[in-house]
ZAMARGU-4260 file (C-alpha; in steps of 0.2 Angstrom, whole numbers, plus 5000, padded with zeros to 4 digits):
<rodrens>
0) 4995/4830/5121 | 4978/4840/5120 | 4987/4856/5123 | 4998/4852/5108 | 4986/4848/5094
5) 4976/4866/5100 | 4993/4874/5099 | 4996/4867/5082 | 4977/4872/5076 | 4977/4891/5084
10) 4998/4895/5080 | 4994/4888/5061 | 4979/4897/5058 | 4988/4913/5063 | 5004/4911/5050
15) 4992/4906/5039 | 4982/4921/5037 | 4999/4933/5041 | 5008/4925/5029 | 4993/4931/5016
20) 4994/4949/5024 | 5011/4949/5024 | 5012/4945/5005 | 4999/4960/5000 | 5011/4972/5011
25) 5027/4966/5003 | 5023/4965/4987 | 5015/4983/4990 | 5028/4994/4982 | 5033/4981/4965
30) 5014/4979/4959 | 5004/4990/4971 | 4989/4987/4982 | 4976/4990/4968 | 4959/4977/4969
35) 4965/4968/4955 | 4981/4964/4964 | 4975/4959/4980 | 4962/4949/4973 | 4976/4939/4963
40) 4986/4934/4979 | 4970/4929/4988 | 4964/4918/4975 | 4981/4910/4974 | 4980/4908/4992
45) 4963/4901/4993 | 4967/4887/4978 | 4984/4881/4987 | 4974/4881/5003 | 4961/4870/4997
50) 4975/4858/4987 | 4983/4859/5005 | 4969/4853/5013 | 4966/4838/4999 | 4984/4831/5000
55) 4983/4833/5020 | 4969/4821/5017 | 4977/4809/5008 | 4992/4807/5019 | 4992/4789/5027
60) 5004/4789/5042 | 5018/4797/5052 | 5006/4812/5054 | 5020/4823/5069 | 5033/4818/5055
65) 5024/4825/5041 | 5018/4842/5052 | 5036/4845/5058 | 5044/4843/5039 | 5028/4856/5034
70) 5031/4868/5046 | 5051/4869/5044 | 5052/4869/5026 | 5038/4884/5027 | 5048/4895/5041
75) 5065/4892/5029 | 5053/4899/5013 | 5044/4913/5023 | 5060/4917/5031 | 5068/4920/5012
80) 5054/4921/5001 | 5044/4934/5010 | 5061/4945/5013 | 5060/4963/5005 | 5078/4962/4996
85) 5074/4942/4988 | 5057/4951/4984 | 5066/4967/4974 | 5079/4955/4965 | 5064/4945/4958
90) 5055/4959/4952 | 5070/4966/4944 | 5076/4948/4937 | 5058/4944/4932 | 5053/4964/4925
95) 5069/4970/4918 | 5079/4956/4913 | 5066/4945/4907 | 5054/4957/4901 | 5038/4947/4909
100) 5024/4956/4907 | 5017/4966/4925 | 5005/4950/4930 | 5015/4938/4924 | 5030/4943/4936
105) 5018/4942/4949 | 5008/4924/4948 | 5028/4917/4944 | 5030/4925/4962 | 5015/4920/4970
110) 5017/4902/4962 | 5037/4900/4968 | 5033/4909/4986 | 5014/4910/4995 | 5009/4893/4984
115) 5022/4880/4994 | 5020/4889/5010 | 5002/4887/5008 | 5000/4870/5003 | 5013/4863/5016
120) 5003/4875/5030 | 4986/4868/5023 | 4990/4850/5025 | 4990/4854/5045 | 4968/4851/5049
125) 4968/4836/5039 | 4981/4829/5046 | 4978/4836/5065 | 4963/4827/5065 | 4970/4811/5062
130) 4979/4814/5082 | 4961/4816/5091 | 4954/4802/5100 | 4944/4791/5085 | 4931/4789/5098
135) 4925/4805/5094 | 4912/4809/5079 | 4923/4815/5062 | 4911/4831/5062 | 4914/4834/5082
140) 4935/4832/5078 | 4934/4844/5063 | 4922/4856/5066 | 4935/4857/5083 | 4950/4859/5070
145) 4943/4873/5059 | 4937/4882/5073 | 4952/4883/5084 | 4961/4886/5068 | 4949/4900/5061
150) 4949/4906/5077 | 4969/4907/5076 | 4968/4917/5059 | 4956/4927/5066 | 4970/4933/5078
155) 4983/4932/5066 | 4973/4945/5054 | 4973/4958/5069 | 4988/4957/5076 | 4998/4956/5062
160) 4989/4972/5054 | 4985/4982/5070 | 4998/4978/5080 | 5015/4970/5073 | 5015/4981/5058
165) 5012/4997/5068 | 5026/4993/5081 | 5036/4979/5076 | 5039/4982/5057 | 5035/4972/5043
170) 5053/4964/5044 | 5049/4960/5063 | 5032/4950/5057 | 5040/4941/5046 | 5053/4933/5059
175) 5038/4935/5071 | 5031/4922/5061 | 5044/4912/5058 | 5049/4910/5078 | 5029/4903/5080
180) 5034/4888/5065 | 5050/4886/5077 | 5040/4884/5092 | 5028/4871/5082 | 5043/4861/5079
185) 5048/4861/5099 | 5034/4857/5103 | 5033/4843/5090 | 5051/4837/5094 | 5044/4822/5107
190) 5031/4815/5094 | 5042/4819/5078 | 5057/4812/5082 | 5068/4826/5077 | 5085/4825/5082
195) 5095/4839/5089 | 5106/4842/5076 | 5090/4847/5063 | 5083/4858/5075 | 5098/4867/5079
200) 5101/4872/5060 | 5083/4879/5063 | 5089/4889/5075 | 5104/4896/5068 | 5095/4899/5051
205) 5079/4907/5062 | 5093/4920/5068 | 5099/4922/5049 | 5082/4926/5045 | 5081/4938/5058
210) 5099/4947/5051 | 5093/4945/5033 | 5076/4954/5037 | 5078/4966/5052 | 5096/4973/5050
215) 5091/4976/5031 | 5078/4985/5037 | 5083/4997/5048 | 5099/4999/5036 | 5088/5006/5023
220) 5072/5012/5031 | 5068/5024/5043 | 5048/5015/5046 | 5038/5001/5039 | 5021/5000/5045
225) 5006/4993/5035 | 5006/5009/5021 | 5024/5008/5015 | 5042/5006/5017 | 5050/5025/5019
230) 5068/5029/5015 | 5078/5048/5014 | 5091/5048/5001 | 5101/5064/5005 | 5113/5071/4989
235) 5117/5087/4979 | 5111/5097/4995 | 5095/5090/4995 | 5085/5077/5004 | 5074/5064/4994
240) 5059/5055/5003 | 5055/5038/4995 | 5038/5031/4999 | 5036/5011/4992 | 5051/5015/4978
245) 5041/5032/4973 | 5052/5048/4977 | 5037/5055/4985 | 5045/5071/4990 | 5059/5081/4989
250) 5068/5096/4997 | 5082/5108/4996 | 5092/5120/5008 | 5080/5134/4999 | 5065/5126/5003
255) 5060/5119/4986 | 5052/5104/4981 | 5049/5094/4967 | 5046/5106/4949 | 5028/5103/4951
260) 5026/5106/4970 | 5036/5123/4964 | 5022/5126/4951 | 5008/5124/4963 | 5016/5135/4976
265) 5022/5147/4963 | 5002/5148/4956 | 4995/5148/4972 | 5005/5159/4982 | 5015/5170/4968
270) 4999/5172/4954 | 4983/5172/4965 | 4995/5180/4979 | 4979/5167/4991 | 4982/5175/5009
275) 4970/5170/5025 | 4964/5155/5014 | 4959/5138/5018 | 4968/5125/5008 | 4965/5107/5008
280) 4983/5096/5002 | 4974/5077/5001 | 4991/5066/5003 | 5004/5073/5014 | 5020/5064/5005
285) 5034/5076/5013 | 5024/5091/5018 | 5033/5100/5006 | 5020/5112/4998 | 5022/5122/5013
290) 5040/5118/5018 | 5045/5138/5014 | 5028/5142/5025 | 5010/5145/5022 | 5008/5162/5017
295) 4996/5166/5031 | 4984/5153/5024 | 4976/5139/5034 | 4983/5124/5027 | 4976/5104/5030
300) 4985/5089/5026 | 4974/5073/5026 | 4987/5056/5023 | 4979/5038/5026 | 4995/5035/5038
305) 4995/5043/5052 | 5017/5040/5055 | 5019/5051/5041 | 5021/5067/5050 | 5033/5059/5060
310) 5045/5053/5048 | 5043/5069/5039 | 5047/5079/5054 | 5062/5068/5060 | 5071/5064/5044
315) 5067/5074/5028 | 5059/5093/5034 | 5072/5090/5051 | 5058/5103/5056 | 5039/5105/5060
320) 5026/5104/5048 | 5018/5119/5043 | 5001/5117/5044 | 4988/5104/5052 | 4990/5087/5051
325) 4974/5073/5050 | 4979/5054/5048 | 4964/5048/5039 | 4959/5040/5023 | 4953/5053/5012
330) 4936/5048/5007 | 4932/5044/5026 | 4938/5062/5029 | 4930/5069/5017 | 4914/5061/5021
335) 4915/5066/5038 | 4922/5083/5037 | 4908/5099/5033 | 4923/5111/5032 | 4923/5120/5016
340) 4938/5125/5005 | 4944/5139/4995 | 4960/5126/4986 | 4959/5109/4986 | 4974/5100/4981
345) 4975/5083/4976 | 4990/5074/4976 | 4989/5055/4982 | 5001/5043/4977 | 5005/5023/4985
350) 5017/5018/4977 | 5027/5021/4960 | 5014/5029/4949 | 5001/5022/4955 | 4986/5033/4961
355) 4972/5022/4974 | 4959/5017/4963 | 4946/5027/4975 | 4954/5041/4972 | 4950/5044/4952
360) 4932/5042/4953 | 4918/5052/4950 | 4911/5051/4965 | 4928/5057/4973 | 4928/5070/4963
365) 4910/5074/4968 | 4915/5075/4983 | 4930/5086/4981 | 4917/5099/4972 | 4906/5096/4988
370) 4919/5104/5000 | 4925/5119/4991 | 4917/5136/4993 | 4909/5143/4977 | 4924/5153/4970
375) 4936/5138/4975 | 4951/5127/4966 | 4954/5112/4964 | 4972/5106/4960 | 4975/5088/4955
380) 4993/5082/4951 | 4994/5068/4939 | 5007/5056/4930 | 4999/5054/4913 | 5002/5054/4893
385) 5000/5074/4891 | 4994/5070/4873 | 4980/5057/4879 | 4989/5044/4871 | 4984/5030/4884
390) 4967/5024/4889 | 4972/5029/4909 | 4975/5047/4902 | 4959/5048/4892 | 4949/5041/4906
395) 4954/5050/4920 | 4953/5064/4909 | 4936/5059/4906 | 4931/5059/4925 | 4938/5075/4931
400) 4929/5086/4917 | 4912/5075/4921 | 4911/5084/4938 | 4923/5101/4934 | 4918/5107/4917
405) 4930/5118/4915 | 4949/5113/4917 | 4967/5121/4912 | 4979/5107/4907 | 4998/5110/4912
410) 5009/5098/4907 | 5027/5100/4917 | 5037/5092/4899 | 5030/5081/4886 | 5036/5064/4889
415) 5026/5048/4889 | 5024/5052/4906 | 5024/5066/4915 | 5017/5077/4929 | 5002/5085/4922
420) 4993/5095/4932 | 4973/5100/4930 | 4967/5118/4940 | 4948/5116/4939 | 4935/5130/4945
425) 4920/5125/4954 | 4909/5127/4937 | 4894/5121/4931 | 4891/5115/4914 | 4889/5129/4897
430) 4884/5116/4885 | 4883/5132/4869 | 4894/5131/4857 | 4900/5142/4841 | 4893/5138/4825
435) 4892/5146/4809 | 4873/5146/4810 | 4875/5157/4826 | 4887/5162/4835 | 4889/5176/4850
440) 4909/5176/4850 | 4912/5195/4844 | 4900/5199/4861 | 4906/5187/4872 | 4924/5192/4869
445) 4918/5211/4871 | 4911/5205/4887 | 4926/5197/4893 | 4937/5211/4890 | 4924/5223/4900
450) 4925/5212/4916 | 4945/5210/4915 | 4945/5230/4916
</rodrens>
C-alpha cells in the first residue's frame, strides 16, 4: 500500500506541473508566450493549487473515493480541454464571435480549463496524507508528501519539455498524461471501489482522447515541439509555411517569397549588388531570403528551434538551405558569437504578429550594432502602423533610432498594419540641426553632391 500512496504523490506531481507547461505551449499560437501571458497562467495555477490544497484539507472520509473521482474527471478535462482544435474553437467563439477583449478570452479559458484540473489534482497531498500510518508525526507525513510530490514535478518539468515535446509531440504529451491519471485509477481500483464498467469507459475515452489529439495532429502538422506547431499550405503554385497560425513564409516555383522578403532581396542583392559578404538573417522562418541562392555571400541563419531547418528542407524549400544554419536563441548567440557582419537582418516572429519581447529592446539592438563591421546594415522587418498611430509603433520606433540614428522607413502599403521595414547604418549620432539663425545646408548639399561624383 506504501508503493501506492508514493506512486500517487510522484505520478501527481508530474501531471501537475506538465499540465502547467502544456497550457503555456498550447495556448502559444492564440495569445503568444509573452511574460505577461505566462505569468497569467502561472498565477492562475498557483491560486487553484493553493484552493486545491485547502478543500483537500477539508475532506472528511472516503479519501481512495475522492482521489479516483479527482483524477478521472481531470484526464476527461485534460484529454478535451488541453486539445489543440477545442483550444482554436474557443478562441474563435470567445475573440470573433463574442468580441472578448485579448485577456479576457484568456482568463475565461484558464478559469473553465487549467482552474478544475488544478484544484481536483491539488486536493491529492491533503488527502494522501490522511492514508499514512497516524503513528507518524504530521510534519514527518507531509514533509514526505510535498517532497515525493515536488520531486515528481521536478520530473514532469523536464521530461515534458526536454524530452516529450522534442519527440513525442505536444499531442502525444497530452495523452502521455492522460494514460499516468489512467494508471492512478488502476492502481486505486482495489481501495476505490470502482467497478469495471467506470473504468472501461476510461478506457475507451483515453483511446478517444488519443484519436482526437494525435491523428489531428499529424493530419494538420508536419512537427510540434516546444516552439510551435508547423503546417505547409500548398495553392496557386505556391507553398505556404505557417508557424503558430502566422504564415511565416512563403514560396513559389520562381523562388520568390513574401513582397517583403522580395524587397530585401531585391535591395540587397539587385541595389547594393553585396557579393562575398557576410550576412546575418536572425529568424530562419522558411529560409526563404536565400531560396533563389546567396549571391556569392556568406549567409548565417540563427532560429531559437533547432527542427526548423528540417521541416523547411523536407516540406516547404523540398531542397537544401542555402546557407549555415545555427539553432540558438538569438541573444545567447549573439552574446557568444565575436563574428562581425556586413548586413544584419532581423526578422523574428513566434507567433501571429507577435515579436519576443527580448528582441525590441535596446539592449538587443546594442547588440545587433555590436556585431556589424563599421560600414554595415542592419535590416529589421516589422508589422506596425506606418503612420505611428499606435503606442507599439511609436516605441519600437523610439528604440531602434536610440541605438541607429539614422534609419530609412519603408512601408510595403499603408494599412493599419503592415510590413515596415527600417535599413539602418551603423552611425553615430549628429545632433546639428538647421535654423534660421545658422545654417550650413547650401555647403552641405554642395558637399554631398561632390562625394556622389
Amino acid at each position: 500500500m506504501l508503493h501506492t500512496l508514493l506512486a500517487i504523490l510522484l505520478l501527481e506531481g508530474f501531471v501537475t506541473i506538465s499540465v502547467e507547461i502544456l497550457t503555456i505551449r498550447q495556448l502559444l499560437p492564440f495569445f503568444g508566450g509573452s511574460v505577461v501571458i505566462t505569468s497569467i497562467i502561472i498565477g492562475v495555477f498557483l491560486l487553484f493549487l493553493a484552493l486545491g490544497y485547502w478543500r483537500g484539507g477539508m475532506h472528511p472520509n472516503d479519501f481512495y473515493k475522492k482521489l479516483n473521482r479527482n483524477f478521472m474527471v481531470s484526464l476527461i478535462w485534460i484529454g478535451i480541454g488541453l486539445n489543440y482544435s477545442f483550444i482554436g474553437s474557443f478562441f474563435d467563439w470567445t475573440i470573433n464571435r463574442l468580441s472578448l477583449p485579448f485577456l479576457a478570452s484568456l482568463t475565461l479559458y484558464l478559469l473553465f480549463i487549467l482552474a478544475p484540473v488544478v484544484f481536483w489534482l491539488g486536493q491529492t497531498i491533503p488527502l494522501t496524507t490522511n492514508l499514512f500510518s497516524q503513528e507518524q508525526r504530521v510534519s514527518r507525513i507531509s514533509g514526505k508528501a510535498l517532497f515525493l510530490s515536488t520531486l515528481g514535478s521536478f520530473s514532469g518539468a523536464l521530461v515534458t519539455s526536454l524530452l516529450l515535446f522534442q519527440f513525442t509531440g505536444v499531442a502525444w504529451t497530452v495523452v502521455v498524461n492522460c494514460a499516468l491519471l489512467f494508471l492512478l485509477i488502476i492502481l486505486l481500483k482495489p481501495q476505490s471501489g470502482l467497478a469495471w464498467p467506470p473504468l472501461i469507459f476510461l478506457g475507451l475515452a483515453l483511446y478517444f482522447i488519443k484519436l482526437l489529439n494525435v491523428n489531428y495532429e499529424q493530419q494538420f502538422f508536419k512537427l510540434t515541439n516546444n516552439y510551435g506547431n508547423y503546417e505547409i499550405i500548398t495553392a496557386h503554385n505556391a507553398r505556404l509555411l505557417r508557424i503558430n497560425l502566422s504564415g511565416s513564409s512563403m514560396i513559389t516555383n520562381k523562388k520568390e517569397g513574401f513582397a517583403y522578403i522580395e524587397f530585401i532581396r531585391h535591395f540587397l542583392f539587385n541595389q547594393l549588388q553585396l557579393q562575398h559578404k557576410k550576412i546575418l538573417v536572425i529568424g530562419a522562418g522558411g529560409f526563404s531570403l536565400t531560396a533563389a541562392g546567396t549571391h556569392a555571400n556568406e549567409v548565417i541563419y540563427v532560429d531559437i528551434d533547432p527542427q526548423i531547418k528540417g521541416v523547411a528542407e523536407k516540406y516547404f524549400l523540398e531542397d537544401q538551405i542555402n546557407g549555415r544554419f545555427i539553432g540558438q536563441d538569438a541573444r545567447r548567440y549573439l552574446n557568444e558569437t565575436r563574428e562581425q557582419f556586413d548586413v544584419i537582418v532581423s526578422d523574428a516572429y513566434s507567433h501571429q504578429q507577435n515579436i519576443p519581447a527580448s528582441l525590441l529592446t535596446a539592449d538587443y539592438f546594442a547588440q545587433l550594432a555590436s556585431h556589424l563591421k563599421p560600414s554595415g546594415l542592419l535590416v529589421v522587418n516589422l508589422i506596425a502602423n506606418p503612420l505611428f498611430k499606435n503606442s507599439f509603433s511609436k516605441r519600437v520606433h523610439n528604440t531602434i533610432l536610440s541605438i541607429f540614428p539614422f534609419c530609412n522607413i519603408v512601408p510595403l502599403d499603408w494599412k493599419k498594419l503592415s510590413n515596415v521595414i527600417y535599413i539602418c547604418p551603423r552611425q553615430g549620432k549628429d545632433e546639428v540641426i538647421y535654423s534660421d539663425n545658422l545654417t550650413s545646408s547650401t555647403f552641405d548639399f554642395y558637399h554631398q553632391l561632390q562625394s556622389s561624383q
